[in-house]
N, C-alpha and C positions, 0 to 999 in steps of 0.2 A: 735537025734540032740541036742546041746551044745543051749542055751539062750544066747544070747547075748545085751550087756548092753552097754551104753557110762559112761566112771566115768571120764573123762577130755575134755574141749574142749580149744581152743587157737586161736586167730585170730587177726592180722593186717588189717584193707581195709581204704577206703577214710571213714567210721564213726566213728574209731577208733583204737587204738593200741592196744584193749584188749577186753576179750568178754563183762566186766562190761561198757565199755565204749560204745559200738556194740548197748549191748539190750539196753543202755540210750537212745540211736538215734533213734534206732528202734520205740521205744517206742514210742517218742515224732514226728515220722513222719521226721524229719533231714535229708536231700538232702545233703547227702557228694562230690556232684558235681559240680564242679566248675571251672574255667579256666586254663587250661594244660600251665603246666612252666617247659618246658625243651628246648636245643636248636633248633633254625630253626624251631621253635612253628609257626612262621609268614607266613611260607610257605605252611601249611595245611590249607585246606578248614577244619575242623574240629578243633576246638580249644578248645571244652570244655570234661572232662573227671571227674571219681571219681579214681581220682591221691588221695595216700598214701602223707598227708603232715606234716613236723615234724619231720619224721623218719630222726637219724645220724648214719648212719653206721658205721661210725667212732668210738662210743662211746658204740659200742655193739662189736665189731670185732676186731682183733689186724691185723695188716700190712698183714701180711702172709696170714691170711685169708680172707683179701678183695681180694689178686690176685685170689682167687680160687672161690668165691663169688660173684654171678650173683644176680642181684636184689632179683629176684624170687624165691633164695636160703635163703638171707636173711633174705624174707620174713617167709621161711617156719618154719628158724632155732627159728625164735621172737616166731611164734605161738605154735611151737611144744617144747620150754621151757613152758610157759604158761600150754598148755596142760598135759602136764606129770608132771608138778610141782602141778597142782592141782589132778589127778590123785595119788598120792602119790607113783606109785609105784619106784621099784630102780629096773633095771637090772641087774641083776649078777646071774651066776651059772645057773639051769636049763632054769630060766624065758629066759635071757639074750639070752641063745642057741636058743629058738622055737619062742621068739617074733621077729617079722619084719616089716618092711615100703610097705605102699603101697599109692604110690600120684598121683595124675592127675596133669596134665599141657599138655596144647595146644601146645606153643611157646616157654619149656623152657627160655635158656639165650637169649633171642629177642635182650635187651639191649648190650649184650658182641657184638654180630654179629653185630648190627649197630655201635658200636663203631670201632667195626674191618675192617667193610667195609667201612666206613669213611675214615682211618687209610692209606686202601690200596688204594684204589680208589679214594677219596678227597686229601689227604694230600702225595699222592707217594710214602707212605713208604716200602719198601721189606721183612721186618719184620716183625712177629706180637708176641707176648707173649707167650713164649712155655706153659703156661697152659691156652690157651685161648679155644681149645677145650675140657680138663674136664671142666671147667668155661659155657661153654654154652649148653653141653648134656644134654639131658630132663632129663636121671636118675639121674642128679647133686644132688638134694634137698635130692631127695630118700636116697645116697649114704652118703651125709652128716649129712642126722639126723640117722642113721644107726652107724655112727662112732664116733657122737658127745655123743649119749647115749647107746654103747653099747649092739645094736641091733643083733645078730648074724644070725633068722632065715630070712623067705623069705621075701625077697626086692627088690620091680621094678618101673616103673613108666607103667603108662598109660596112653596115647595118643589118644583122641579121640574126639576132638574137644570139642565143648562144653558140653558135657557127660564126662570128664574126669573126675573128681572126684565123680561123680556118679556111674561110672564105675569101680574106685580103690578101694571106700566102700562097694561097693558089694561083692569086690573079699575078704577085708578083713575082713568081716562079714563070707564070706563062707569059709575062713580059719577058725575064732575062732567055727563056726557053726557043722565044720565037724571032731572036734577033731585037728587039723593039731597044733595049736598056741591057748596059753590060752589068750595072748593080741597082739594085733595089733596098729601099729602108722599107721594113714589114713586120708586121706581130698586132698588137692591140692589149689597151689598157681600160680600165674599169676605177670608177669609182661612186657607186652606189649607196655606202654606207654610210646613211643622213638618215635621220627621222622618216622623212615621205619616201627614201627607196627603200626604205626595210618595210614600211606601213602599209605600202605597195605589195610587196612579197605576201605579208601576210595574209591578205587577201586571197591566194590562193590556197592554200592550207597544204602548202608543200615543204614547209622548213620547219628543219630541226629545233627542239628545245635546250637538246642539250650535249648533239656529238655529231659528226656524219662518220656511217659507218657504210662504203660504201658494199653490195653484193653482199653484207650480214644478213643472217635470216631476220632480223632483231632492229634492222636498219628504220628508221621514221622521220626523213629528211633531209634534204642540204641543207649548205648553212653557206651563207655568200661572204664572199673575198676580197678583195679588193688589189690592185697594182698596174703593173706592165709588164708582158716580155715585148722587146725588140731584137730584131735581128738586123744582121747585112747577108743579104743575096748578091751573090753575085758568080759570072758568068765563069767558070772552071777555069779555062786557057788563060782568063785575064788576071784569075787570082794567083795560077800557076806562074805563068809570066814575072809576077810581082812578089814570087815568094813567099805567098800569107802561108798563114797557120791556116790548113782545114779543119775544118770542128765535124763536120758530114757532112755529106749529097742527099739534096731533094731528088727523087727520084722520080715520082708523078703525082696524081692526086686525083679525083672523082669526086664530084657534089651530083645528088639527088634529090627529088622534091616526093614526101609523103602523100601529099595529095589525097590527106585524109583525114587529120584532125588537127584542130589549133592547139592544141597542148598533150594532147596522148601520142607516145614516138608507135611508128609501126618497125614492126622486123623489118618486112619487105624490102621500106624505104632504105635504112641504114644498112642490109645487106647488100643492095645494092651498090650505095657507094663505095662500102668496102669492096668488093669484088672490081669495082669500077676502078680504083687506085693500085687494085693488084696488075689489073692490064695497062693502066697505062702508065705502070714501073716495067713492068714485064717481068714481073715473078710471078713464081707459082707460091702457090699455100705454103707450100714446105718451108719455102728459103726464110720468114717470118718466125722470128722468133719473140718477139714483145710486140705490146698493144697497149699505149697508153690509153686507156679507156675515156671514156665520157663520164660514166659512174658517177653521178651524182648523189648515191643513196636515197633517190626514192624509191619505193615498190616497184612504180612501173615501169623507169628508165632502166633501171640495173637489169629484169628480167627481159627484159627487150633486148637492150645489149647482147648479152649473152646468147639468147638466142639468135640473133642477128650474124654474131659470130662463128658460130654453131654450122647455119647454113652456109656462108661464106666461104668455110675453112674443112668444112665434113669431117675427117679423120682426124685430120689435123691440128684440129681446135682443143684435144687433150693436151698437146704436146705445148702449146703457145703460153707462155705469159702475160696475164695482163692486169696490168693495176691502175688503179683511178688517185692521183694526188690530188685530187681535193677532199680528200679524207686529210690533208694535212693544210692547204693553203685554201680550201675553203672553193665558194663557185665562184670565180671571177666574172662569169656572165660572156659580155661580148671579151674581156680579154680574156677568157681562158685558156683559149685553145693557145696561144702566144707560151704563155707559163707553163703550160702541160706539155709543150713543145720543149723544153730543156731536159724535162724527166728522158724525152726519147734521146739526144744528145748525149746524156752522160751515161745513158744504156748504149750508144752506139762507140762515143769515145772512151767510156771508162770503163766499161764491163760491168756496171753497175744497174740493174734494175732497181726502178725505185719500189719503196711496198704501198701495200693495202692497210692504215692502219686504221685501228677502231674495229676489227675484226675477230666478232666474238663467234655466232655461230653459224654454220653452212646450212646453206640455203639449197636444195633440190634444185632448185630453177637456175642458179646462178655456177653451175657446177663444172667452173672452169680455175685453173690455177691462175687465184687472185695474189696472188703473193702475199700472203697477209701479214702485217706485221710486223716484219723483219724486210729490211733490201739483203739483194741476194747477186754474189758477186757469180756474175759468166760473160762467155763473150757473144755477143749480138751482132750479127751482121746487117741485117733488115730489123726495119720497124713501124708502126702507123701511127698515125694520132688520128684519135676520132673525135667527132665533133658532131655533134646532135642537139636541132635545136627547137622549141615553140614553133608551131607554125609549120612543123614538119620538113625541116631544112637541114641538110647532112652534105658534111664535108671532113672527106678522111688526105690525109696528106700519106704518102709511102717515101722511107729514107732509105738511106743504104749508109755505112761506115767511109769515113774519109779517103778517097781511091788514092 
């Protein structure tokens, strides 16, 4: 089996337009959430979100490419220049043939669809924009950073609720892992925040009114996000080879299926795939020292987690740290697991955990060190990203420090 390494990451969300901007936020605990400004905002019971503000697509994109450009594309095209710019590499010739995309997204074009069903349904029109269906297809992003950088080998998206970018970096970790591709472009983007994705949400009467506080006793909600993380994967000896900067190693990773309810998470399941990413890094519990959680701050995600973890870790699970940043950049949905994948990153390179904020009071059930509040500077050798999703789909990723 092939080592695999991250040497670029790139990211848009509500804390930033880039990842030096991201770990400042992080850093200093910074709530990218804030009041939703888009049309017929007044008609949602929900009004607050971690909305992308600032960004002009205008002044990144030429005419042509905004009819083909879904927010959520935008998003991915901003982060995955970042990504491969800092990466160094160039695609062409054999690289170009064997490297490929691989992205999560929930919702795809959310935005195109509500604009079109407005279109037809609001405004009477009989029409709508012959490229309004490439424009809104989940593999849109995939297909576009595929052609923007001269991507050739295997390129898809993945749909899996809120596991979807936890579920596209696994796949392309086990591409660069098994020979198949010496680099891979991977992470996932979101953009949901339109009238009919948030009008959607409410429906289920699981977001927040007015904070996410994730594992608070006092907690009553998420509150969704919006951006991209991208990465560059790519194969150890070949990045070695070439000099890059390593940012960390992928280590292994475990997906499991709850096989029990459409929206309520079980222990069992998410224990499992954690356990399952510890074996196949080849740690033990101990060597783990952060968890960027899933933490959504609902009731029942948060005490599942924890429990989930509990089992996983035995003893061990007093000693671990683990925070949930969507208490600052919000639920990005299918990209989250991509953006919550930086928190591990600059715990691995910078000695920096990020925190828990919006952390008023403890919770019996969640009685693990959430980091509340404050980031807290140590050094990390190991770490996991979890990813828990609707439909009872879990995928945890294990890193390890830059070898």
């Amino acid at each position: 089996m092939k080592r695999v390494v991250i040497t670029g990451a790139g990211t848009i969300n509500a804390l930033g337009h880039s990842v030096t901007s991201t770990f400042e936020a992080m850093r200093e605990g910074r709530s990218g959430i804030g009041p939703l400004e888009f049309r017929d905002v007044d008609r949602l019971s929900i009004k607050i979100g971690g909305q992308v503000r600032g960004f002009e697509a205008e002044g990144r994109f030429n005419r042509q490419q905004m009819t083909l450009y879904d927010r959520f594309t935008q998003f991915t095209l901003t982060a995955a220049k970042e990504a491969i710019a800092q990466s160094g590499l160039e695609f062409h010739g054999e690289l170009a043939a064997k490297a490929g995309v691989v992205l999560g997204t929930a919702g795809g074009g959310v935005s195109t669809w509500d604009d079109n069903y407005r279109s037809v349904y609001e405004d009477g029109k009989n029409r709508v924009h012959p490229f309004v269906v490439p424009k809104l297809m989940n593999n849109a992003a995939a297909s576009h950073v595929s052609m923007e950088f001269n991507l050739k080998g295997p390129s898809f998206t993945v749909s899996t609720a809120c596991a979807s970018s936890n579920h596209a970096m696994a796949q392309a970790f086990q591409m660069i892992r098994t020979g198949m591709s010496p680099a891979m472009i991977t992470g996932g983007s979101e953009s949901m925040l339109c009238f009919g994705g948030v009008k959607a949400w409410e429906g289920l009467r699981v977001m927040s009114k007015d904070a996410c506080r994730p594992f608070s006793a006092n907690r009553n909600g998420m509150v969704q996000g919006e951006g991209a993380g991208i990465f560059v994967f790519e194969e150890y000896e070949h990045a070695r080879a070439r000099g890059a900067e390593i940012l960390c190693e992928v280590l292994g990773y475990a997906m499991s299926s709850d096989a029990a309810d459409i929206v309520m998470p079980s222990k069992q399941g998410a224990a499992r795939a954690i356990s399952g990413a510890l074996q196949d890094a080849g740690l033990d519990p101990g060597q783990v020292a952060y968890i960027n959680a899933h933490g959504t701050g609902t009731a029942a995600n948060d005490k599942t987690e924890c429990a989930a973890v509990a089992d996983a870790f035995g003893p061990h699970a007093d000693q671990l740290m683990m925070s949930s940043t969507k208490s600052m950049h919000g639920h990005l949905i299918g990209g989250t697991g991509a953006v919550e994948l930086l928190a591990c990153i600059m715990a691995l390179k910078d000695g920096i955990v990020a925190p828990t904020i919006g952390y008023e009071e403890v919770d019996p059930e969640c009685a693990l060190d959430v980091v509340p509040n404050e980031a807290r500077e140590v050094e990390v050798d190991y770490a996991l990203s979890n990813a828990f999703a609707f439909g009872g789909l879990n995928a945890v990723l294990a890193l390890g420090r830059a070898p």
